[in-house]
MARMIDO-199135 format. One record per residue: x, y, z of N, C-alpha, C, O, CB in turn. Coordinates in steps of 0.2 Angstrom, whole numbers, plus 5000, padded with zeros to 4 digits. Glycine has a CB too. Example, Ala and Ser with C-alpha at 12.3 -4.5 7.8 and 13.67 -1.06 7.14 Angstrom:
506649725039506249785039506649845039507149835042505749785045/506449895035506849955036506450005039506750065040507049975029/
//
This chain:
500449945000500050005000500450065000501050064998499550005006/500250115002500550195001501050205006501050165010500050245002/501450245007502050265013501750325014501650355009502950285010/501450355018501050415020501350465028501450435033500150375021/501450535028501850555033501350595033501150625027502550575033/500950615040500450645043500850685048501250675052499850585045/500550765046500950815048500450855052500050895050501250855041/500350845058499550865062499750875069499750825073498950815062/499850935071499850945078499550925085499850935090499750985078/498850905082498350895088498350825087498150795082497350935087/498650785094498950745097497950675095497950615093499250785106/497550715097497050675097496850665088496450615087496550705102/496950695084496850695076497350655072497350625067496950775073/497850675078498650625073498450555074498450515070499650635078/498250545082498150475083497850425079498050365078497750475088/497150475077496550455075496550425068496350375066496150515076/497050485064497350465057497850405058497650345056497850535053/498450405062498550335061498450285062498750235060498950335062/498050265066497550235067497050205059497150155056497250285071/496650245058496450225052496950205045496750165041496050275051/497350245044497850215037498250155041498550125037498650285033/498250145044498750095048498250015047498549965045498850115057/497950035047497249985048497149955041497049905040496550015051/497150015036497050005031497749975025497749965019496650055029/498049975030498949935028499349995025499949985022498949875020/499150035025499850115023500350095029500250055033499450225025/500850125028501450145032501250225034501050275030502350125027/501450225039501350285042501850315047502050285052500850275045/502050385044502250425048502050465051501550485049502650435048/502350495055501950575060502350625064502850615067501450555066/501950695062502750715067502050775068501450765067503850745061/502250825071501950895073501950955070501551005070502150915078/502450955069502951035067502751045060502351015058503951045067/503051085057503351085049504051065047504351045042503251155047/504451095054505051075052505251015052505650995048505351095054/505050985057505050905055504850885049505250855045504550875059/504050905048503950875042504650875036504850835032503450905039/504850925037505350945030505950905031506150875027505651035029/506050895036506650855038506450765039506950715040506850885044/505650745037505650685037505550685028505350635026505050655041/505550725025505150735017506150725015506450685012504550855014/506450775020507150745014507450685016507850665012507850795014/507250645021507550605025507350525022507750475022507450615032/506450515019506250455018505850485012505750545011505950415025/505550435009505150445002504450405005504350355008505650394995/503950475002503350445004502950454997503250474992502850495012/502250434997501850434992501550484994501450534990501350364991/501450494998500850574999500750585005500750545009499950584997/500850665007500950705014500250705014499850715009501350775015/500050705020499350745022499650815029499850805035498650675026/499450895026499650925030499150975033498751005030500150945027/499350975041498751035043499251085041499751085039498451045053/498551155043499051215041499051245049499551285050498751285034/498751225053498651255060499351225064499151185069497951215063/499851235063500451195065500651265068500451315067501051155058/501251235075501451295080502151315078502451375080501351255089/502451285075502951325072503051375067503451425066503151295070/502351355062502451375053501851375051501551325054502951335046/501551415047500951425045501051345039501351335033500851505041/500551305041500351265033500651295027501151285026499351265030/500251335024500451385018501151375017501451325015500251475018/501351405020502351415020502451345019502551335014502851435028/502351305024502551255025502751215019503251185018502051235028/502051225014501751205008502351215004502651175001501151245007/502551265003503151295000503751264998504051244993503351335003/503751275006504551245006504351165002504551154996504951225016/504051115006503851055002503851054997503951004994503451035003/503651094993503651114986504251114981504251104975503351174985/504851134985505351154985505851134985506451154984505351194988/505651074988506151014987505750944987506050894988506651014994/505250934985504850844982504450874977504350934976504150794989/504150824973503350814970502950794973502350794970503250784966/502950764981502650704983502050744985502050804987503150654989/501350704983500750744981500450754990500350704993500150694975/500350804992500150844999499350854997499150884992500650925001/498950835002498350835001498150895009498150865014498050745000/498150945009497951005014497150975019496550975017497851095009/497450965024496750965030496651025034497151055036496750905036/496151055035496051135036495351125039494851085039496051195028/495451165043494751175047494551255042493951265041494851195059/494951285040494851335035494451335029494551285026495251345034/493951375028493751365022493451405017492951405014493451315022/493851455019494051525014494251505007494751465006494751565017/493851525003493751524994494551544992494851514987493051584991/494651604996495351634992495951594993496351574989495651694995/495851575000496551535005496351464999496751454994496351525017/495951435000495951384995496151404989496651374987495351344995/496051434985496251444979497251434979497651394977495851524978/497251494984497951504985498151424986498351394981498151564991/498151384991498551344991498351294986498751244987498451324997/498051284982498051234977498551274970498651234965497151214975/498751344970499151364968499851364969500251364964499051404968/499951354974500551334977500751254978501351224979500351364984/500351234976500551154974500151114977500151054975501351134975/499651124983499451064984499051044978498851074973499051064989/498950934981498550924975497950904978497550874975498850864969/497750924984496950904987496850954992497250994994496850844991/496250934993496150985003495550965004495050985001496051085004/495550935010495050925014494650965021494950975026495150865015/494150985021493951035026493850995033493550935032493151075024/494051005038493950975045493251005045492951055043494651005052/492850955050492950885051492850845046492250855044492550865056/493150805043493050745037493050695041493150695047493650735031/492750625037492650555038493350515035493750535031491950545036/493250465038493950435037493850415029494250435024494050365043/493150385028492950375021493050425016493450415011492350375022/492750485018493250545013493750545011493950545006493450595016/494150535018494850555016495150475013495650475010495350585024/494850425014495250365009495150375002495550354998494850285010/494650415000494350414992494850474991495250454987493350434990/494950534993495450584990496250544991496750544988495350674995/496150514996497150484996497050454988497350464983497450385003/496450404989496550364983496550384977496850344973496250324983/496350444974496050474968496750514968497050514963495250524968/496950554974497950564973498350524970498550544964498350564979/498350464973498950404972498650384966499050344964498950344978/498250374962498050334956498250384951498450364946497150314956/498250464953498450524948499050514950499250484944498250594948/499650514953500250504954500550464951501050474949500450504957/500350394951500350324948500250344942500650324937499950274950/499750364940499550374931500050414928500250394923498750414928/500250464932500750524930501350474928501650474923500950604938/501650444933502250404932502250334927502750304926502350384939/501650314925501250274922501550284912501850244908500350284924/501350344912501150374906501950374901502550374903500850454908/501550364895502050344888502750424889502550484891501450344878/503150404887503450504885502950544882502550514878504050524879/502850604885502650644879502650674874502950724877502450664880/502550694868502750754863503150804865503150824871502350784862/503550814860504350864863503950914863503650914868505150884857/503750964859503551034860502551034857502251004853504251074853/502451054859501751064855501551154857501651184862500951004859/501351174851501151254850500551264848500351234843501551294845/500351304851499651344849499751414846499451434851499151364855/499851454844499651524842500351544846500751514843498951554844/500351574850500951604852501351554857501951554858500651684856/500851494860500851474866501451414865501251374860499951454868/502051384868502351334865502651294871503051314875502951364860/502351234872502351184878502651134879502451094875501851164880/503151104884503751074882503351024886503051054891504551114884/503150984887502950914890503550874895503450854901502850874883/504150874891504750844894505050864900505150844905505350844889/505150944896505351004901504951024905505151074908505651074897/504251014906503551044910503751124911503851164916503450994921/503851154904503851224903503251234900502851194900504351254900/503151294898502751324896502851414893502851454897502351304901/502851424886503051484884502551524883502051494882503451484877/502351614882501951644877502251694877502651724880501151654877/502051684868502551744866503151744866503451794865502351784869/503451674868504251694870504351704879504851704882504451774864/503751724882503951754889503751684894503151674894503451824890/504151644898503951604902503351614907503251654911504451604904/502951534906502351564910502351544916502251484916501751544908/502551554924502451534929501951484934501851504940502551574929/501751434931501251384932501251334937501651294937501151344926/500851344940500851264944500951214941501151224935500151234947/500851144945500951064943500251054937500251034931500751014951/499651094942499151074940498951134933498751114928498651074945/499051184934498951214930499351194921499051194915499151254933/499851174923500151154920500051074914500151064908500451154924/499751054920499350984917498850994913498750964907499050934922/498451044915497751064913497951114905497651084900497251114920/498251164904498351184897498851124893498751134887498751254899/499151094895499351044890498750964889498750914886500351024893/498650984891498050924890497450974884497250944880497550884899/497251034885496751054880497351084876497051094870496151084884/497951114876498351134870498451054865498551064859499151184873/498450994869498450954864497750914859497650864856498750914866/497450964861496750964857496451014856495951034858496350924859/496951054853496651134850496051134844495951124838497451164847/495651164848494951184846494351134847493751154846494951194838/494551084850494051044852493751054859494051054864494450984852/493051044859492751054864492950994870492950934869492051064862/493251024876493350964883492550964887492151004887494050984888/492650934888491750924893492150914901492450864901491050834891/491950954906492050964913492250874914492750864917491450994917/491850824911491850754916492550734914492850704918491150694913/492750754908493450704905493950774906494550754905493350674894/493850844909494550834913494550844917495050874920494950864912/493950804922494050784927494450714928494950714932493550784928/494250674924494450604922495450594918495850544919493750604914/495350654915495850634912496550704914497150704912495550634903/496450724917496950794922496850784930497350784933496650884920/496450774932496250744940496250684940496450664946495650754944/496050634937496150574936495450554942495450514947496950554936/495050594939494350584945493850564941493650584935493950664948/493550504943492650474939492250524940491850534936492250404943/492150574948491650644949492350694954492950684956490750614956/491850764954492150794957491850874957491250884955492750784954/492050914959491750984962491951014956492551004954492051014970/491451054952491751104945491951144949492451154946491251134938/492051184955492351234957493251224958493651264958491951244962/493351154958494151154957494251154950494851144949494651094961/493751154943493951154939494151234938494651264938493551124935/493351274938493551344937493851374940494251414938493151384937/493951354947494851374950495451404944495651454944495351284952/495451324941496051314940496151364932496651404930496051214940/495651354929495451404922495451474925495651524921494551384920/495251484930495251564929496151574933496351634935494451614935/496351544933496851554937497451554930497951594929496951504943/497351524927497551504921497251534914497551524909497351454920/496751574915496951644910496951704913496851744910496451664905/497151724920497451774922498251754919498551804917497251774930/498651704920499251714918499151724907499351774904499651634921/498751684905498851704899498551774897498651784891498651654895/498351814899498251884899497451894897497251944895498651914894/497251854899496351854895495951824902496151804908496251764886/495251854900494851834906494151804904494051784898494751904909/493751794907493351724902492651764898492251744894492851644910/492751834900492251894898492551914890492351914884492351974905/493251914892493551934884494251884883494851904884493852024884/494051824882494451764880494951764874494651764868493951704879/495551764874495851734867495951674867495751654862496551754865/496251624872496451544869495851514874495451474872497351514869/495951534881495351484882494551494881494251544885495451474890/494151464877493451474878492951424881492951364880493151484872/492451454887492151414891491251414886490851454885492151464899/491251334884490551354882490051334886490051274886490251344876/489651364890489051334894488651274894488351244890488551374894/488851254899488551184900488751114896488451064896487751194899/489251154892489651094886490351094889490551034891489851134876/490651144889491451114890491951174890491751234891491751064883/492751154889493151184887493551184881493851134880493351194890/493651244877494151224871494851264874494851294879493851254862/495451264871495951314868495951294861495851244858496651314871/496151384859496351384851496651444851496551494855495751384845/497051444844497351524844497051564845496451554846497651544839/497151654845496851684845496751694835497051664831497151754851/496251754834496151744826496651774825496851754819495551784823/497051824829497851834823498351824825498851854825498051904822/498351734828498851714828498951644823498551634819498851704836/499551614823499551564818499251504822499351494828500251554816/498851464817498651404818499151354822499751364823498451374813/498551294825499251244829499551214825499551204819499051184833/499951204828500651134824500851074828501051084833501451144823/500751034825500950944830501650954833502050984830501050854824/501550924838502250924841502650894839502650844836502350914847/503350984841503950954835504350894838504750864834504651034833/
//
């Protein structure tokens, strides 16, 4: 099963968590702090952190960071918080989940698991196409870059996943369920971590969903990218 390092201050919550993955055959570790965590993140190899942000050293957020900053290893955020912005922000910052306190243990097995099945698939997956270009837009798959215009785009994990999955099907309408399915690697799911992720993602490309150039939202259908009209059509990757 999974290697899992549970990062949670409150002595009765940590318990409670290992407890339950333990049961369910994960390997389990646990610490309090953040600095710990960072220092068990460089010390042993896990499949996925689960992290409070309520920690007495370091804010979660931060925390987040630094982990970011040295693993990929997928951090699923547990929060009694549940501020729209603050979530936004941390799923920018790289987490790939978050669950609102109080959750059920059931909950949290289905988001471990829908993590680890996208991490597994991520690591699963054929190489991909050297370069692929949209209009100005030129996306390195290999290199997990991303150009416009020549100007580097600064992208999450996820972000990232999500423009090169619809720049490889430029002009084609996507339907919410399949990139759910096929970028979260989710059978269901909340459209709000879709539009998250979209509006966050033409704020970097310079467009907004009111006055769109490459991404278009059509109601109750899907999503496409395509060039803008005075840019050059796509090209298969070089």
């Amino acid at each position: 099963m999974a290697s899992v390092l549970v990062v949670e201050d409150d002595q009765f919550v940590r318990s409670a968590l290992i407890r339950h993955l333990s049961e369910a055959a994960h390997t389990v570790r646990s610490v309090g702090t953040a600095l710990e965590a960072l220092r068990e993140v460089a010390h042993f190899r896990f499949d996925v952190v689960i992290l409070d942000l309520g920690l007495p050293d370091l804010d979660g957020g931060e925390a987040l960071k630094m982990l970011r900053s040295i693993t990929d290893v997928p951090v699923i955020i547990a929060t009694a918080r549940d501020d729209e912005s603050e979530i936004v922000r941390l799923l920018n910052d790289g987490a790939d989940d978050y669950l609102t306190k109080p959750f059920s243990v059931e909950h949290l097995s289905a988001r471990m698991a829908a993590v680890l099945r996208r991490a597994r698939a991520a690591g699963d997956q054929a190489p991909p196409p050297r370069v692929i270009r949209v209009g100005g837009l030129a996306i390195d798959p290999l290199r997990r870059s991303a150009e416009l215009d020549g100007a580097e785009l600064d992208l999450t994990r996820r972000e990232f996943d999500l423009l090169t999955f619809l720049a490889g099907r430029p002009g084609v309408v996507v339907a919410r369920k399949e990139l759910l399915a096929e970028v979260w690697q989710q059978s269901y799911g909340d459209d709000q971590t879709i539009d998250v992720h979209l509006s966050w993602l033409r704020r970097k490309l310079g467009e907004t969903a009111a006055r769109p150039r490459y991404l278009h939202t059509l109601r109750g259908v899907g999503v496409k990218l395509q060039p803008p009209a005075d840019a050059p059509a796509a090209e298969p990757p070089a």
